[in-house]
C-alpha positions in Angstrom: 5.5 -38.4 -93.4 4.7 -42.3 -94.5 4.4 -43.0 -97.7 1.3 -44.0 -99.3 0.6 -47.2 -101.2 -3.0 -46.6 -103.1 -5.3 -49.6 -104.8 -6.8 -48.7 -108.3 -8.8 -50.4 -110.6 -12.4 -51.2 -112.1 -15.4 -52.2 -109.3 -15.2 -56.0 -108.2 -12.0 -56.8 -109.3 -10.7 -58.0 -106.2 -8.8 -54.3 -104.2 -11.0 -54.8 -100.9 -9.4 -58.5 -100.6 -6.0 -57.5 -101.6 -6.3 -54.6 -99.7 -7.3 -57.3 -96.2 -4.5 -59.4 -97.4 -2.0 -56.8 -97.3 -3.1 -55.7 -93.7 -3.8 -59.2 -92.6 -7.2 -57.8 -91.1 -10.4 -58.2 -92.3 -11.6 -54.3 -92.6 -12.6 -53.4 -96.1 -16.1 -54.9 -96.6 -15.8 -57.6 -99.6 -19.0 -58.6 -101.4 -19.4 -59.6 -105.1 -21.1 -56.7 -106.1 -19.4 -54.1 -107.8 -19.1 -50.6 -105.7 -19.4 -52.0 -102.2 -16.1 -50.0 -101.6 -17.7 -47.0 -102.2 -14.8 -44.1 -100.2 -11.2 -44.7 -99.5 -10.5 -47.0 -96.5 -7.2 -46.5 -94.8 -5.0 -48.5 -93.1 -1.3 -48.4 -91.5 0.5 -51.3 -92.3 3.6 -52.3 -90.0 4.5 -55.7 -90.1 6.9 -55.1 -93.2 10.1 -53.5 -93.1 8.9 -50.3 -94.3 5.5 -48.7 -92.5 3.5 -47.5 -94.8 -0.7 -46.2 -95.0 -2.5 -48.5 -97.5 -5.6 -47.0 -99.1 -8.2 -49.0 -101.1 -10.3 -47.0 -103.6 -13.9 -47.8 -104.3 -13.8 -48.5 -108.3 -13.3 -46.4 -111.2 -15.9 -46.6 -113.8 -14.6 -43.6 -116.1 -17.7 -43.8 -118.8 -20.0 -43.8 -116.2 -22.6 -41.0 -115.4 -24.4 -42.9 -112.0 -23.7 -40.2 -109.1 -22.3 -42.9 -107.1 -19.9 -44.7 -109.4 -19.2 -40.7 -110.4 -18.2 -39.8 -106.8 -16.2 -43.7 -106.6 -14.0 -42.2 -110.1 -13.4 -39.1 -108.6 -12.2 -40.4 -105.1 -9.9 -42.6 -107.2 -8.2 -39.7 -108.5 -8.1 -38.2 -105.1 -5.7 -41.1 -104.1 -3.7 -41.4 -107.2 -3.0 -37.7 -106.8 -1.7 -38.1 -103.1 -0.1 -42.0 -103.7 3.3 -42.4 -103.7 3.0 -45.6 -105.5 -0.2 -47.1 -107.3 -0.8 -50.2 -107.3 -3.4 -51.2 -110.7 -5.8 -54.1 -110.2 -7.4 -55.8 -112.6 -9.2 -59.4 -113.2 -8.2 -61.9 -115.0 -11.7 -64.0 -115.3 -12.6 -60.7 -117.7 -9.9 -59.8 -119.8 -8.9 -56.3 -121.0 -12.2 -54.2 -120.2 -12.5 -50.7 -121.6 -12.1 -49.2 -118.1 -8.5 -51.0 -117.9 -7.1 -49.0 -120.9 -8.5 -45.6 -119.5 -7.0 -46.5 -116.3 -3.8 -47.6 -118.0 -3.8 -44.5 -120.4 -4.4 -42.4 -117.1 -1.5 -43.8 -114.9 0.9 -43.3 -118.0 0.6 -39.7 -117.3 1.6 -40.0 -113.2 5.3 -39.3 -112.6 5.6 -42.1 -109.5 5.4 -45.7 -109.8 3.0 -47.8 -111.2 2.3 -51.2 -110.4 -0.1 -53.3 -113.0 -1.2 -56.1 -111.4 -3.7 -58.6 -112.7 -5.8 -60.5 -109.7 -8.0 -63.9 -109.7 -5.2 -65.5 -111.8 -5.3 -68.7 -109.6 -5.0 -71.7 -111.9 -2.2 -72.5 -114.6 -5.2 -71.7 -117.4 -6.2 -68.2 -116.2 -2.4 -67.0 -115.5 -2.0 -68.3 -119.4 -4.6 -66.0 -120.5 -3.4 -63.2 -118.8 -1.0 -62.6 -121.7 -3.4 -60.4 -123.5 -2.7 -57.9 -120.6 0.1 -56.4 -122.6 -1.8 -55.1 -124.8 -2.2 -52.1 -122.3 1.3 -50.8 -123.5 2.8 -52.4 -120.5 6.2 -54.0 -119.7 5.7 -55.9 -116.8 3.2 -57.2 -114.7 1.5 -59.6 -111.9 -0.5 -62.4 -111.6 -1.6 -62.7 -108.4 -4.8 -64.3 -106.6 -5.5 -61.8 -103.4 -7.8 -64.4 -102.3 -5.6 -67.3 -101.9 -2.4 -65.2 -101.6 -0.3 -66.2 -105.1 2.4 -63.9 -106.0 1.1 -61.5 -103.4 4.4 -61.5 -101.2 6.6 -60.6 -104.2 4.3 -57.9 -105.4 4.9 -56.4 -101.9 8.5 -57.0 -101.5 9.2 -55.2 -105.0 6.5 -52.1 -104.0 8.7 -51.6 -100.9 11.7 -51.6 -102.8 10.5 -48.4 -104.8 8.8 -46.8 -101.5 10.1 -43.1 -100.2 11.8 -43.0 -97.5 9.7 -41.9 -94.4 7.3 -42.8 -91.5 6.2 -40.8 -88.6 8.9 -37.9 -88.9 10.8 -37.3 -85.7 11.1 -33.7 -84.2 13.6 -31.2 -85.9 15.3 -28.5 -83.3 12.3 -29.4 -81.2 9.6 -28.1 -83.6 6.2 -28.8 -82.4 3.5 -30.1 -85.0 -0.1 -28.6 -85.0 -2.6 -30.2 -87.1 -5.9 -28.1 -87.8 -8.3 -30.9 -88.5 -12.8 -30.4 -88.6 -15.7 -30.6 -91.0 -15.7 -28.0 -94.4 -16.7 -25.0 -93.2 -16.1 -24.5 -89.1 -13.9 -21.9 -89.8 -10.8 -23.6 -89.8 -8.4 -20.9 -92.0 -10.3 -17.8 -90.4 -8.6 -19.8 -87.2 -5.8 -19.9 -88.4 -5.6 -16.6 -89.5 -6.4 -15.6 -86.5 -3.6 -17.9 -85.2 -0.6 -16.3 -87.4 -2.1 -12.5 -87.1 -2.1 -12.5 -90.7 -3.9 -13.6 -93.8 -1.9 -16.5 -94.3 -4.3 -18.6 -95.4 -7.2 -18.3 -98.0 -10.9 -17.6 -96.4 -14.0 -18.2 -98.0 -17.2 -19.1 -97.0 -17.6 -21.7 -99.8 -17.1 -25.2 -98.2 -13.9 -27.3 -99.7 -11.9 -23.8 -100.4 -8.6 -25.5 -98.5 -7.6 -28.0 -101.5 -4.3 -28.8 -99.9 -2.7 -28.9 -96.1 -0.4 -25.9 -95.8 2.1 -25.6 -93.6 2.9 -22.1 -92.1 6.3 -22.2 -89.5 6.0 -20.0 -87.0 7.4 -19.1 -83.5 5.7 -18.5 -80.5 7.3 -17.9 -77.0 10.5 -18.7 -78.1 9.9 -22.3 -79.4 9.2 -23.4 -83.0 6.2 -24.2 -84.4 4.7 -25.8 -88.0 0.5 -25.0 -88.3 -0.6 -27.9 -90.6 -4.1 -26.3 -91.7 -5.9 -29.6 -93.2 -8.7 -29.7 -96.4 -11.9 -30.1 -94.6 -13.5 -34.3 -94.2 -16.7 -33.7 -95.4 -19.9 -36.5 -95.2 -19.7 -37.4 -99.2 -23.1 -38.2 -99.5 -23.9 -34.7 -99.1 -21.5 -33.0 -101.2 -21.6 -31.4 -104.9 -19.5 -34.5 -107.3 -17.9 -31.1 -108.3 -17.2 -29.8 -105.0 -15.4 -33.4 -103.5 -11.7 -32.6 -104.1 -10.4 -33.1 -100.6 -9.2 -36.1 -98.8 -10.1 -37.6 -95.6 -6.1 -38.9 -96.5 -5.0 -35.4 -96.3 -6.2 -35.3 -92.5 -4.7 -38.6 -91.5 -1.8 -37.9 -92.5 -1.4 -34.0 -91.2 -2.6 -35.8 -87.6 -0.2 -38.6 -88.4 2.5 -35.8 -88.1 1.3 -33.4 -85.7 2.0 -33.9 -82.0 -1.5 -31.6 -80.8 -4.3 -31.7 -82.5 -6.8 -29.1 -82.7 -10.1 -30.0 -83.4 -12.7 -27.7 -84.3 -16.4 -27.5 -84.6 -18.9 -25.3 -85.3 -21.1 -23.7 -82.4 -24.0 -22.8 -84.8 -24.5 -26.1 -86.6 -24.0 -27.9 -83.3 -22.0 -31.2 -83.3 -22.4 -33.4 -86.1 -21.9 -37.6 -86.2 -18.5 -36.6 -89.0 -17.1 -34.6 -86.1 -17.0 -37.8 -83.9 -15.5 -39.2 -86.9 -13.1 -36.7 -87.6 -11.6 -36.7 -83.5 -12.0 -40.7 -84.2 -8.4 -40.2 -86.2 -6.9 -38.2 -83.6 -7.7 -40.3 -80.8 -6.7 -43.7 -82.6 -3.4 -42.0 -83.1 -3.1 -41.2 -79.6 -2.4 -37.8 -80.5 -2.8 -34.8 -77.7 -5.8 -32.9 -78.4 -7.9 -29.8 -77.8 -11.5 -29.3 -78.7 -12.4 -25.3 -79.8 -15.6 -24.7 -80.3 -15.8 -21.6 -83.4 -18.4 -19.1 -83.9 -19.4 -18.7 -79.9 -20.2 -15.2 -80.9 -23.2 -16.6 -82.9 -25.3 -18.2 -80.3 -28.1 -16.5 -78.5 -26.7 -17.3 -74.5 -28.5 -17.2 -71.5 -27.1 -18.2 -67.9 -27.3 -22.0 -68.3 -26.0 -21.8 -72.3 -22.2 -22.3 -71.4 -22.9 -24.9 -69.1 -25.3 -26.8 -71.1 -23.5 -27.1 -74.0 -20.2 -28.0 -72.5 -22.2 -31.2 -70.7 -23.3 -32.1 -74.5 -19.8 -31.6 -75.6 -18.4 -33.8 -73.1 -21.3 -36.3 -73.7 -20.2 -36.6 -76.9 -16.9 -37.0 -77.0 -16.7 -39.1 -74.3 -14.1 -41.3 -75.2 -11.8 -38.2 -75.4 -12.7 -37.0 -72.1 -9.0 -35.5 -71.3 -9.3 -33.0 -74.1 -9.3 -29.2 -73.4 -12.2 -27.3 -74.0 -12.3 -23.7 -75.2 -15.0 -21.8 -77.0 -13.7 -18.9 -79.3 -14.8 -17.0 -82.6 -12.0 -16.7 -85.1 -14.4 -13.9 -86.7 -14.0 -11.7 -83.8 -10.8 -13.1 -82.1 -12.4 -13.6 -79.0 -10.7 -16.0 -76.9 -9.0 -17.4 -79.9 -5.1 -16.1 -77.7 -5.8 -19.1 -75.3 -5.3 -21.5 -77.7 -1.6 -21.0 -78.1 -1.2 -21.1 -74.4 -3.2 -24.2 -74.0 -1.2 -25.7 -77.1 1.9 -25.3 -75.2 0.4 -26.7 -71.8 -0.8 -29.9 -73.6 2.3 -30.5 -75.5 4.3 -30.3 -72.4 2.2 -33.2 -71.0 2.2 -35.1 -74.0 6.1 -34.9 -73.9 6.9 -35.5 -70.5 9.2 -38.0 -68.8 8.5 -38.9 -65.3 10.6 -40.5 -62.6 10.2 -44.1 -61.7 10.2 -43.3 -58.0 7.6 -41.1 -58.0 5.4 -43.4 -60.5 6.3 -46.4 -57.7 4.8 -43.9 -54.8 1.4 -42.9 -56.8 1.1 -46.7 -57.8 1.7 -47.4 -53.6 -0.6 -44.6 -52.2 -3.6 -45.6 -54.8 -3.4 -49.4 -53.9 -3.6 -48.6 -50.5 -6.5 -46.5 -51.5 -8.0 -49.1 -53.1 -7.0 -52.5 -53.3 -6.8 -54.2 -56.5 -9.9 -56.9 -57.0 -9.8 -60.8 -56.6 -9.1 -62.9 -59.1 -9.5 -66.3 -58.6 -10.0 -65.8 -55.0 -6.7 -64.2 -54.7 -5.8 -60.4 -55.3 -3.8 -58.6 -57.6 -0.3 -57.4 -56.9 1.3 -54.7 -58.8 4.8 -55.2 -58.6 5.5 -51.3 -60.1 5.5 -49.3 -62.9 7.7 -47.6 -65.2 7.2 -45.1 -67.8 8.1 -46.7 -71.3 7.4 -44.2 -73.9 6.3 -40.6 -74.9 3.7 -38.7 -77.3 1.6 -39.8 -75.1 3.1 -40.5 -71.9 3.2 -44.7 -71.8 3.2 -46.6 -68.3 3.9 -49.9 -67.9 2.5 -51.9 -64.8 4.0 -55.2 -63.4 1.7 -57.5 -62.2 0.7 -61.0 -61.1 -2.7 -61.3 -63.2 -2.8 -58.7 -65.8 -6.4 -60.1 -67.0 -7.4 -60.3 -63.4 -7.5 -55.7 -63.7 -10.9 -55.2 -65.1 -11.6 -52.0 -66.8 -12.6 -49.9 -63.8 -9.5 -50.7 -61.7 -7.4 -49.5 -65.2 -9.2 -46.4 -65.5 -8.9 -45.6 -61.4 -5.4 -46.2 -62.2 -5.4 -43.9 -64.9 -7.4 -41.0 -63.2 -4.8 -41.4 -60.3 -1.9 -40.8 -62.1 -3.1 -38.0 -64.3 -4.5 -35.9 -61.2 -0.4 -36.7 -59.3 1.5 -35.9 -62.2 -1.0 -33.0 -63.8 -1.8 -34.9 -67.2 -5.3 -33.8 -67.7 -5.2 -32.9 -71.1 -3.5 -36.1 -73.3 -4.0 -39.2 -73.7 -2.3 -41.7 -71.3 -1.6 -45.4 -72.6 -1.6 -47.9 -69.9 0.1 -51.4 -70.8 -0.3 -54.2 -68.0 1.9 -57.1 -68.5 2.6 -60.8 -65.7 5.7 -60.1 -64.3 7.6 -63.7 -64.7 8.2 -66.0 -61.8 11.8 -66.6 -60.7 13.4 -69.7 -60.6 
């Protein structure tokens, strides 16, 4: 699994610009107003020796009874809990603040390591003052400026040092990875239940009851399998402060090691924006996927209900267009014994090699279909392709003007090799590259 750096600290104090710093992009929002960071924003970060997933916090504000800056202290905790190393922020321009030595008194208590590190200290004058930080009961710590990048390397290199081993495990004794991923409530443990033919997991009506993944190994036509049952990812905003214990990290990282992703959603409450949200993660992955659509047995049907809803389904999930579609009811076990099947079919697709001759032919025979376009007045040639990778299946064209292949020539590409080679239900990465002149 990789391991997970987590931001901490007071609102405004300068994570969201570390945070961009660190992954050299600008994605958290930064504005100088405390609490803009409001839930945890993820990130992989790959361009240092070690891989690792970078969350930023919103702030923690422990004396605070606002419902927002409530929610912000809670989601902290959240991502200190699951961290593998915490990284502390605070602001030299203030000083010690109240908030620091709760935080401080907090992350004395966490058996994983700590880094204190004290931001905005970019002149000789305000690293001087920064002195006072060892009041906290601290031994060490940084003076960085995440804005203009001071000390910001060496805060890194030292993090890595202490970082678990890990990344995106590999497959042991060819173990196939299942990750149960959906909004609170869609029935996700009755599933897999259902699943295991056993009560395996704990069932209750009460949305958040799944605190924690869990793992249950399993075998299933004579191959291996681990069920990763993920905490629900739940729209904050609408949530009981009590009731938000569970981690939208959680999910990431059960797709981050599953190799099929199951993705469920509720028939009765219809399709929600979070659910878009939720497949978002599984399809940025690449990960092979498989829609189920729980408590079919709910809905009132007539002849055009099955069809209708289907069309909205595939409406809405457009971008994952290649994903199976089944509709089941884990409270009556109808249809849920073709998920297993369809399981296997998908991860067979999603791990299969295929022979350069055969790729060269379906390349030849859908050129001669249809040509490549102009570009500049003069066509395309695709020299051939080669498969390059697996989890998902990854083909590599040759060709003399890889910007000249607009979008719709890529994607009648893509729909011609997935109806040869039968890979209707993963994703299939295309890369395009010049093939260089000789001499």
């Amino acid at each position: 699994m990789m391991p997970t750096i987590a931001i901490v600290g007071r609102p405004n104090v300068g994570k969201s610009t570390l945070f961009n710093r660190i992954v050299r992009q600008r994605k958290a929002i930064v504005e100088d107003m405390p609490g803009v960071t409001r839930d945890r924003i993820y990130a992989e970060v790959r361009h240092y020796d070690r891989p690792f997933l970078l969350v930023d916090t919103g702030g923690y504000e422990p004396a605070s009874d606002h419902v927002i800056l409530s929610r912000m202290r809670l989601q902290t905790e959240v991502a200190i809990r699951e961290a593998d190393v915490i990284l502390f922020l605070m602001d030299a321009t203030c000083g010690v603040h109240g908030a620091d030595m709760e935080m401080a008194a907090l992350l004395r208590r966490q058996e994983k390591p700590v880094f204190y590190v004290v931001n905005k200290a970019d002149s000789a004058a305000r690293e001087a003052q920064t002195t006072e930080f060892y009041s906290l009961g601290i031994d060490r710590f940084y003076a960085i400026s995440a804005e203009h990048g001071l000390g910001v390397t060496e805060l890194i290199e030292d993090m890595l040092g202490v970082l678990p081993s890990g990344g995106e495990s590999e497959d042991e004794d060819g173990e196939v990875r299942i990750a149960i991923i959906g909004r609170p409530n869609v029935g996700k443990s009755s599933l897999v239940n259902r699943l295991l033919g056993a009560e395996r997991v704990l069932v209750s009506p009460i949305p958040g009851t799944t605190r924690d993944s869990i793992d249950t190994a399993f075998t299933y036509n004579g191959r291996r399998y681990l069920l990763i049952d993920t905490a629900g990812i739940r729209r904050k905003a609408k949530v009981d402060e009590k009731l938000e214990k569970v981690s939208v990290l959680q999910a990431i990282k059960a797709i981050s090691r599953a190799h099929v992703v199951v993705m469920v959603v509720d028939a009765e409450s219809g399709i929600a924006e979070q659910d878009l949200t939720v497949a978002g993660y599984a399809f940025e992955k690449d990960r092979a996927l498989i829609l189920v659509i729980n408590k079919w047995d709910l809905i009132d049907k007539d002849n055009s209900t099955f069809r209708s809803f289907s069309e909205e389904v595939r409406a809405t999930f457009k971008f994952m267009s290649f994903a199976p579609l089944l509709f089941v009811s884990a409270l009556t076990g109808q249809r849920v014994s073709k998920i297993l099947p369809e399981v296997e079919k998908v991860y067979e697709q999603f791990d299969r090699n295929l022979a350069t001759p055969a790729l060269n032919k379906a390349l030849q025979q859908a050129v001669e279909r249809r040509p490549p376009p102009l570009f500049h007045g003069k066509r395309v040639k695709l020299f051939y392709v080669t498969q390059t990778a697996v989890r998902p299946p990854t083909l590599t064209f040759f060709v003399t003007r890889a910007e000249g292949l607009n979008i719709y020539y890529r994607r009648y590409l893509a729909n011609q090799m997935r109806a040869t080679f039968g890979l209707e239900g993963v994703p299939l990465r295309m890369i395009f590259r010049d093939r260089e002149k000789k001499g």
